[in-house]
N, C-alpha and C positions, 0 to 999 in steps of 0.2 A: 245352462241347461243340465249342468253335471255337478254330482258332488264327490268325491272320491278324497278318500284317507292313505296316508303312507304314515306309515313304522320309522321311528326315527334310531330306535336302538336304543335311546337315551333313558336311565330311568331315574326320578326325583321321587326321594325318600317309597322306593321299591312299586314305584307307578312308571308304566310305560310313557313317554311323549307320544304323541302323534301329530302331524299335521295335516288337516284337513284346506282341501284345495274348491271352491266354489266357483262356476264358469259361467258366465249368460253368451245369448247370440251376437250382443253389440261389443265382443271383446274384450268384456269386463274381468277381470280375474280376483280374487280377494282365496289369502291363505292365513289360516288363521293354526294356533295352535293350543290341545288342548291343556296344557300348563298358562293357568291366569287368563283361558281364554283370548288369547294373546290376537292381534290383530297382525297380522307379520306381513302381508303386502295388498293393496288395495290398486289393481291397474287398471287404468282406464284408456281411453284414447281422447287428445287433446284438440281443439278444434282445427290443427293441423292434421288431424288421426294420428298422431305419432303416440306409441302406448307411455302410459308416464305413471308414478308411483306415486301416491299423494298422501303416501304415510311413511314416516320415518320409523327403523328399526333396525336389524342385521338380516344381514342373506343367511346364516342358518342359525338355529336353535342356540347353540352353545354360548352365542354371543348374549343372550339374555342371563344367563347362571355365570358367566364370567366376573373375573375376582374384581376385575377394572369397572368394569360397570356396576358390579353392587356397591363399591366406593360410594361410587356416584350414582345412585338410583333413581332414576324418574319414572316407573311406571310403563315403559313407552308400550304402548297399545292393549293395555290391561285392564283388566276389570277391578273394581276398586268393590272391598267390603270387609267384613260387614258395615261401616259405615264411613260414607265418602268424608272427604275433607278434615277439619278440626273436629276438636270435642275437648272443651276447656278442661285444661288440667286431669285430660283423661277423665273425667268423674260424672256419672252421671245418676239418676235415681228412676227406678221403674217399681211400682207401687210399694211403696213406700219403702227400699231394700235399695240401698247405696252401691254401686258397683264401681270398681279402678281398674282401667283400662290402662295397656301401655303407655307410657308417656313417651314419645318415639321421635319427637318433634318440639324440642323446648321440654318446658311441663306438661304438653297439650298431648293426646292420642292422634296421630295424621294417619290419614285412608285405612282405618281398620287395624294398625297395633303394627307390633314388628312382623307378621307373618300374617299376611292378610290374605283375602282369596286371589289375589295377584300373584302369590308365591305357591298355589295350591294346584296339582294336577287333578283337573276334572274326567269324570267319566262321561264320554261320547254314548248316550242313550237313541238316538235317531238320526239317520242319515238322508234329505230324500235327494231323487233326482228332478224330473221335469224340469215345467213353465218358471218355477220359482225354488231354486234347489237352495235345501237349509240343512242345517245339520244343531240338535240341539245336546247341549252341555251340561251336565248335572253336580254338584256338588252337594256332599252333606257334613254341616258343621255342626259339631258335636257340642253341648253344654257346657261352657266356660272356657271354650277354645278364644283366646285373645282376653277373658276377662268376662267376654259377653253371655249371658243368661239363656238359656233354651237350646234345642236341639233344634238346628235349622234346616230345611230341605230348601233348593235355591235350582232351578231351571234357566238357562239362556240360551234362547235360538237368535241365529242367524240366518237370513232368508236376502239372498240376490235375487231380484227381480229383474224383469227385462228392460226395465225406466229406470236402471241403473241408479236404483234401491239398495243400501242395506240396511234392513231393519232387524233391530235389538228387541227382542220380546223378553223381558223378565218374569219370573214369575218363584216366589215361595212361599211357603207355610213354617208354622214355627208349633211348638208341645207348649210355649212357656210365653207369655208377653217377652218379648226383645227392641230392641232398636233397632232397623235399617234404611240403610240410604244406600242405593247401590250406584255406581254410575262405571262409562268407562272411559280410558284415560288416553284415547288415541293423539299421538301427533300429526299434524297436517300441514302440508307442504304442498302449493296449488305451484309454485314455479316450476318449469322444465329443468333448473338446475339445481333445485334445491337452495335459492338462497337465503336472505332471511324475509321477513313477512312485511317488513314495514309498509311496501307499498301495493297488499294485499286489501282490499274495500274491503270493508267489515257493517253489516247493519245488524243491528240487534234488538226485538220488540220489548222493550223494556224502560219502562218510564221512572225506574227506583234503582238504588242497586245499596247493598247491605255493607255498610260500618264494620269493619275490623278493630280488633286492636295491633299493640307492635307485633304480633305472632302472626296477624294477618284471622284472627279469630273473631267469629260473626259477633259483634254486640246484640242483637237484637235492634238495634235502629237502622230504620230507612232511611237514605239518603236521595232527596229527586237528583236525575240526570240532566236538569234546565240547566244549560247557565256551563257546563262542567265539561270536560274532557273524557268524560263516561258517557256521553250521550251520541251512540250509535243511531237512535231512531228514522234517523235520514237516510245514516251510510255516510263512512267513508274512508280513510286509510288507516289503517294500524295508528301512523305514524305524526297523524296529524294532529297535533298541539298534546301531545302525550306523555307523559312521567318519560323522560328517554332515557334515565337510568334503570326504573324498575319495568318499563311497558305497564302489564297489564295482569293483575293478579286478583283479581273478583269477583264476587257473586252478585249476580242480576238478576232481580225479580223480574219474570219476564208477565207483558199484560196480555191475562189470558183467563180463562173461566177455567177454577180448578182442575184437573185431570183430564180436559179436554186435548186433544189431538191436533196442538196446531205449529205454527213455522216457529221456530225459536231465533236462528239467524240465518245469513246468509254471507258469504263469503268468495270473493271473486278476487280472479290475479289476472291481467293483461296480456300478459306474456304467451300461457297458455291457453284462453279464454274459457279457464274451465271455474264453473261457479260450483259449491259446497253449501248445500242447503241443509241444515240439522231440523227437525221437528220432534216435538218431543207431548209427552204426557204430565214429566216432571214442572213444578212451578219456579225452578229458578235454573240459571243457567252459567257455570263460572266458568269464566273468560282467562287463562290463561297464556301467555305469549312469551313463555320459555325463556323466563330471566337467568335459574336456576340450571339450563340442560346443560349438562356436562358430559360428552359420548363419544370415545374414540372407536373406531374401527369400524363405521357403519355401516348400510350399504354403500358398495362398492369403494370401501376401504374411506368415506367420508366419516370427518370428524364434524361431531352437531356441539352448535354451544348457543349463548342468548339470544333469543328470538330467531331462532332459525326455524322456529314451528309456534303453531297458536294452538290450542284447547280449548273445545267446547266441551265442560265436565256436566250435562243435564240431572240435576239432582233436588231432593228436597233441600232446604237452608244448612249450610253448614252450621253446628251447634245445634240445632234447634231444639234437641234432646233435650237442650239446659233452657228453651225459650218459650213461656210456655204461649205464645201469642202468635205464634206460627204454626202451620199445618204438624201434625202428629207426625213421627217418626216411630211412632211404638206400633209392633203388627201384636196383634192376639192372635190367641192358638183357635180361636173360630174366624179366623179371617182369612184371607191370601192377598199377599201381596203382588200386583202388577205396574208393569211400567215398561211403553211404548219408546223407543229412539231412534230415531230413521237419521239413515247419513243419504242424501241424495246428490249425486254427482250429475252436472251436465254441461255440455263441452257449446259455446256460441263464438 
């Protein structure tokens, strides 16, 4: 029922931090900060009612700008942009005008260049209280920041509702056709101690999921889930019959009628009986289960490493810029771009 902001003292490149604090009646807490739109704790109560955190990251601010942690970078509860995932060889073309993107990741551009809107301290434009207390985030990216073409204006609320809701509402406009894919990059951790995920249930609506190459870059081919170890449709554990060196690094078309508003997965742990439902607006949905996380000093002085967390990144196709058989990633300057992302929590 409450939204309230605290001062952190901290300033990134001559911008205040802040952290903003969201509360409902059911005990819900979610603290977010405004540098990369940061997700920094998500508490709920478990079907024991014992309150529990079901997002990994640090107990305060400093631990994300730390030398240690940008060694080892993963995004953890960030907003990803201006474009989520790959982008081969960094290179893409918007009417007929070639553009080079960071290659930040192999040859390829990953989540938006070396200095993405994850490293970007946003302006706090709305604060509310009440029934469903949100607070919304504003950033504006200037023409050729990262490589990318046009002047971007970019909107993101967040809104706790009392059916322990948090919904992601996106929203920009652009002066110049651009590329975007926005998505964001929370870690999730449904166990009471934070273990790793393997024997967290996992179901995901998705009857395809998208060809990489060795970069882990979208080909443009479909691949059906029949038959495979990608086929969630049913549900069932992280860990069952699973790549157990790399888990789980992919994008999944999920089936769904274009930009419609529906479940994308669901996600349950025993332990705690607390299930993680994602819905989204986005048509695909990449599945990540933390091959890569490398995080000393966490909360409460926890070290995170592989698969100690899973990612749901709701986004348009990674690449798709370069694909041209997949839904458009290009916004015009008479358009606005939206996209809906609900994380809903509930404790059985």
């Amino acid at each position: 029922m409450k939204a309230n902001q605290i001062a952190t003292g901290i300033l990134v490149d001559e911008k205040e931090v802040i952290a903003v604090e969201l509360t409902n009646t059911q005990g819900t807490y979610v603290k977010l900060f405004n540098y990369g739109t940061i997700i920094n704790k998500f508490i709920v109560k478990n079907a024991k009612g014992e309150a529990q955190d079901i997002v990994l990251g640090f107990e305060d601010f400093e631990g994300y700008i730390s030398e240690d942690y940008l060694k080892n970078y993963s995004y953890l509860g960030a907003i990803v942009g201006r474009y989520a995932n790959r982008i081969k060889n960094g290179e893409f073309e918007v009417d007929g005008v070639t553009y080079q993107v960071p290659q930040n990741n192999g040859d390829d551009c990953l989540h938006g260049g070396i200095s993405g809107f994850d490293k970007k301290v946003w302006d706090i434009i709305e604060l509310t209280d009440g029934s469903n207390p949100s607070v919304t985030f504003h950033y504006y990216s200037e023409d050729g920041e990262e490589g990318f073409p046009g002047d971007l204006a970019v909107q993101l609320r967040f809104t706790l509702t009392e059916n322990n809701e948090l919904i992601l509402t996106y929203q920009a406009d652009t002066d110049e056709a651009t590329p975007i894919n926005l998505t964001h990059h929370s870690y999730f951790n449904l166990s009471p101690n934070v273990g790793d995920i393997k024997s967290h249930y996992h179901q995901m609506n998705a009857s395809n999921w998208l060809e990489q190459d060795e970069n882990y870059v979208v080909t443009g081919k479909l691949i059906p889930v029949e038959g495979s170890h990608h086929d969630f449709r049913k549900g069932k554990t992280f860990a069952e019959g699973w790549d157990a060196e790399n888990g789980y690094d992919q994008s999944y078309v999920l089936d769904k009628t274009y930009g419609d508003l529906t479940l994308a997965s669901k996600t349950s742990n025993p332990e705690s009986g607390l299930t993680l439902s994602v819905y989204s607006t986005e048509p695909v949905a990449h599945l990540y289960t933390a091959k890569h996380l490398k995080v000393i000093g966490g909360k409460n002085g926890k070290a995170y490493g592989e698969f100690d967390a899973f990612c749901v990144e709701t986004q348009h196709a990674p690449n798709s810029i370069n694909i041209d058989e997949f839904p458009s990633t290009v916004l015009e300057p008479e358009e606005i771009y939206h996209q809906t992302t609900i994380y809903k929590v509930e404790a059985k």
